[in-house]
C-alpha positions in Angstrom: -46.6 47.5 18.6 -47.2 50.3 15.8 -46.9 48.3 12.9 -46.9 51.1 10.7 -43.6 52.3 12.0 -41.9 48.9 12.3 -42.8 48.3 8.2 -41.4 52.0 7.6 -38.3 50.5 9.5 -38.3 47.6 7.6 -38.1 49.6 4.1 -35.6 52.0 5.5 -33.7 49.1 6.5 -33.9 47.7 2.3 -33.4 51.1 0.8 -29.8 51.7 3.3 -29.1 47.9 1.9 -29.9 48.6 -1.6 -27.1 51.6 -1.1 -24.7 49.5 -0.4 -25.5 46.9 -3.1 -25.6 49.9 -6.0 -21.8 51.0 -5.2 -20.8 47.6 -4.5 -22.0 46.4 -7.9 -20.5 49.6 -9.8 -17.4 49.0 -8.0 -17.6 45.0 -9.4 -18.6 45.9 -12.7 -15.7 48.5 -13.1 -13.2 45.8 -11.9 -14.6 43.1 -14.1 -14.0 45.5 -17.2 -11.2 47.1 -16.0 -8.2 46.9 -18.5 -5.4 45.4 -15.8 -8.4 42.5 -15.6 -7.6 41.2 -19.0 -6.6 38.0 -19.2 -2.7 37.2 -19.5 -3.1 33.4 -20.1 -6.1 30.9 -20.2 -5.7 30.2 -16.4 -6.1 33.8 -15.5 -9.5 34.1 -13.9 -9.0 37.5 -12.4 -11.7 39.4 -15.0 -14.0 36.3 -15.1 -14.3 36.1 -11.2 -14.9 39.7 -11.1 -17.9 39.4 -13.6 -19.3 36.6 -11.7 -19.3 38.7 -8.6 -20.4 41.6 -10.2 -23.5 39.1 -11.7 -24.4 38.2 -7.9 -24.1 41.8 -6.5 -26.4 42.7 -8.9 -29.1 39.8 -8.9 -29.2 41.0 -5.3 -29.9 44.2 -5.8 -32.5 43.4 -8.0 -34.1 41.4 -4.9 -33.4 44.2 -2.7 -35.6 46.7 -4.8 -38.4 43.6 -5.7 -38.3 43.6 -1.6 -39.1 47.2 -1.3 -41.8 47.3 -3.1 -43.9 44.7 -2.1 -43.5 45.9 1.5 -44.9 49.3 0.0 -47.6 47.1 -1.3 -48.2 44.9 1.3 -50.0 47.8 3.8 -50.4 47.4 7.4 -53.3 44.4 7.8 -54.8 44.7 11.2 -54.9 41.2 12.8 -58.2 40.5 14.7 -58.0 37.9 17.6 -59.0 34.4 16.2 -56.7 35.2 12.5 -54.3 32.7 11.7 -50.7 34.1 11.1 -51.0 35.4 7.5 -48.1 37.8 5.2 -48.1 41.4 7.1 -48.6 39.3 10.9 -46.2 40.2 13.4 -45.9 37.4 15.6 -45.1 36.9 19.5 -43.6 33.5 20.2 -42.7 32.4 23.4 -39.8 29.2 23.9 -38.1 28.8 26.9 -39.4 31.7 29.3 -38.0 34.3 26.1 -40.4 36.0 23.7 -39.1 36.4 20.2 -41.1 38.5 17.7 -41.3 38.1 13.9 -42.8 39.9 10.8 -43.9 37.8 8.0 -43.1 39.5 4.7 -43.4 38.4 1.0 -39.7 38.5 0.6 -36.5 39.8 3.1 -36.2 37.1 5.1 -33.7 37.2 8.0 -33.6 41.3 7.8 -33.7 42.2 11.7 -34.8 45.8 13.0 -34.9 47.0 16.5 -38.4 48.7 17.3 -38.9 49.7 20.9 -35.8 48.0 21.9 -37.0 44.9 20.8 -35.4 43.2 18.0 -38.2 41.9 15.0 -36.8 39.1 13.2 -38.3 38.9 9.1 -39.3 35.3 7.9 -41.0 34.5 4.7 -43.7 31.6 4.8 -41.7 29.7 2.8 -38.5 29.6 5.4 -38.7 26.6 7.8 -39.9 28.8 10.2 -42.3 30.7 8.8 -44.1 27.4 6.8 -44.3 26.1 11.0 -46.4 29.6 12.0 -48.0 30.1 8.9 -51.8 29.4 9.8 -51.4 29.5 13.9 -53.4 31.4 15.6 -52.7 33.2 19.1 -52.7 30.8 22.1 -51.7 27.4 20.0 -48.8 26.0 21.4 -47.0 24.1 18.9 -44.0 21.7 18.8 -41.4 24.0 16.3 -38.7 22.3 14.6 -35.8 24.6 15.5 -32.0 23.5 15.1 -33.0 20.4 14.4 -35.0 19.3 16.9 -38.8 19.9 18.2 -39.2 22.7 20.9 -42.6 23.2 23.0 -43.8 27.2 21.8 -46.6 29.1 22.4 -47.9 31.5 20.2 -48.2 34.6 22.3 -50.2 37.2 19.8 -50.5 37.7 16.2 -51.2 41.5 15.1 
């Protein structure tokens, strides 16, 4: 697979995210200060819950853009056969007859894109996952922890 076009997805995928994220976070921060948001009595919560969402959206956006650019940093890494799975690997697992493919990035974890009609799943080394792959190399078939219990794998390729 190009990986070079599926990490230009991957950033387009952020940056249409990161959209969404800046109006949703003006949108909260105008409610929270908005005057009909003033408090009537101590038990009205109204302005204080909209701060506290307005707090999250924007923590998230804050990850969104940290996201983008360490994929602009990160750069495609070619993968020679015998290198262990490794931040910038995209990874070919097969379970059960079904191949699954997955990037490892520094941060965006559970972001999916479709590349060639095939979808590509992002894990981070630290997701439960990603700590299982992390140092695999193509051909080892090892017993992942999935759903809470152990599944036979193979790993089909790491690029």
């Amino acid at each position: 697979m190009n990986k070079r076009a599926i990490l230009k997805k991957i950033i387009a995928k952020l940056v249409g995210e990161l959209d969404v994220y800046v109006r949703a976070a003006q949108y909260s921060r105008a409610e929270a200060t908005h005057e009909q948001n003033k408090p009537e009595n101590k038990y009205d919560t109204r302005g204080l819950e909209a701060s506290y969402l307005a707090r999250g959206q924007s923590k998230q956006l804050a990850e969104l853009e940290a996201a983008i650019v360490e994929f602009e940093k990160i750069g495609v890494r070619k993968f020679e056969a015998g290198d262990a799975v490794a931040i910038g690997a995209l990874v070919a697992v097969e379970q059960l007859g079904e191949t699954a493919f997955y990037f490892i990035g520094p941060r965006a974890g559970g972001t999916e894109i479709i590349h060639d009609k095939q979808e590509i799943l992002i894990i981070t080394p630290q997701s439960p996952l990603g700590e299982q792959l992390m140092g695999k190399m193509a051909g080892d078939e090892p017993r992942l922890k999935l759903g809470g219990e152990l599944r036979p794998a193979k790993i089909v390729s790491v690029e």
